[in-house]
C-alpha positions, 0 to 999 in steps of 0.5 A, a space after each residue: 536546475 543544472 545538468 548535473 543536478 538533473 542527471 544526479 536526480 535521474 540517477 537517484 530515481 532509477 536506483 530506487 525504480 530498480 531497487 523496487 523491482 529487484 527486492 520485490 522478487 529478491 529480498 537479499 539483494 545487494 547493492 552491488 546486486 541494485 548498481 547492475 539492474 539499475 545499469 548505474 556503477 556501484 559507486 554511483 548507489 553509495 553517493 546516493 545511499 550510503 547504506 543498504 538501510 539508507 537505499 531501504 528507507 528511502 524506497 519505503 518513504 517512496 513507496 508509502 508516498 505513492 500509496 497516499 497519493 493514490 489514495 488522496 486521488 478521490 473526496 469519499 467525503 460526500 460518498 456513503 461509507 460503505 461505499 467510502 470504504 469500498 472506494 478506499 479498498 479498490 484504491 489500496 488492490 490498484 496499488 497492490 505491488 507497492 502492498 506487497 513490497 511493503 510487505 517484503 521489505 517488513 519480512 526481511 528488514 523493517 520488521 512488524 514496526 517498521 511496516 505499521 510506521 510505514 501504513 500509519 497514514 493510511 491506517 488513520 484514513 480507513 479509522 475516519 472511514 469506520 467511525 463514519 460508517 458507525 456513526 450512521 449505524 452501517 458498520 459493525 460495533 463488536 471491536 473498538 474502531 482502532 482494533 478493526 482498522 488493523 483488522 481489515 488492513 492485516 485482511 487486506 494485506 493477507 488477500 493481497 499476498 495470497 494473489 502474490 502467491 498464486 492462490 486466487 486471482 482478483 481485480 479487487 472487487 472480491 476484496 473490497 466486499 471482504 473488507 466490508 464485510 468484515 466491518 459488518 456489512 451483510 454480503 449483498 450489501 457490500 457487492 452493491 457498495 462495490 458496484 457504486 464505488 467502481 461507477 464512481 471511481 
């Protein structure tokens, strides 16, 4: 790799690292606005983001990225589904600030689509984790598997900003029971599901 090259991609990653903290406390920020937190000229963001949807996009796509990559950290495959999904729970609470960016750039410019694109991998990995759980009889039944997945991720997204906002604090656990709880789980059961996911974490 060239030096330019190198200080090219450097550059590239400091401006969306400055634009992810920036946007995350200042939706509205311009780009001249992410030039100086990244401590890069204004001409320096354009060559890379020609566009304030470009420098969106390209944040979103990272952040997403870093999302499944967490995620696809452990195998839940030999795991019990409960605990499958208290595991998966934990994983989205540690990587809670990209949720809450997501969350923030949907609010004020990818809009409710833009959001569901963006959380449609991680969504299809909570499904496979429900049909699991039912198919053993562990989970609820009420609600087609498709309509809970969306469910416990808007729960999910709801706690997540409700730390954001102050109004609780948590290091995930009571989330992660709340999540199997409402895929039907009795509560004691889940805070054991909970316990055994952070063991095996």
């Amino acid at each position: 790799m060239t030096a330019r090259r190198r200080d090219a991609e450097e550059n590239r990653e400091r401006i969306l690292r400055a634009a992810r903290d920036l946007l995350a406390r200042q939706p509205t920020a311009s780009m001249d606005d992410v030039a100086q937190a990244a401590g890069v000229v204004r001409r320096t963001v354009y060559a890379h983001f020609p566009t304030r949807d470009a420098l969106l996009d390209g944040l979103a796509d990272q952040v997403s990225a870093h999302l499944l990559g967490a995620l696809g950290r452990t195998d839940r495959s030999a795991l019990d589904p409960e605990v499958a999904l208290a595991d998966f729970a934990l994983t989205v609470w540690a990587v809670g600030a990209e949720y809450r960016l997501l969350m923030t750039l949907a609010e004020a410019d990818l809009g409710a689509a833009g959001l569901r694109e963006l959380l449609a991998p991680i969504r299809a990995q909570a499904l496979e984790l429900l049909r699991r759980g039912r198919a053993t009889g562990r989970f609820a039944t009420h609600l087609p598997p498709e309509v809970l997945t969306s469910a416990l991720q808007g729960l999910t997204l709801s706690l997540v900003q409700s730390v954001n906002d102050g109004l609780w604090p948590d290091d995930g656990t009571r989330a992660a029971a709340a999540v199997l709880i409402a895929a039907g789980l009795p509560p004691e059961d889940a805070e054991t599901a909970v316990e055994q996911a952070k063991k095996t974490s």
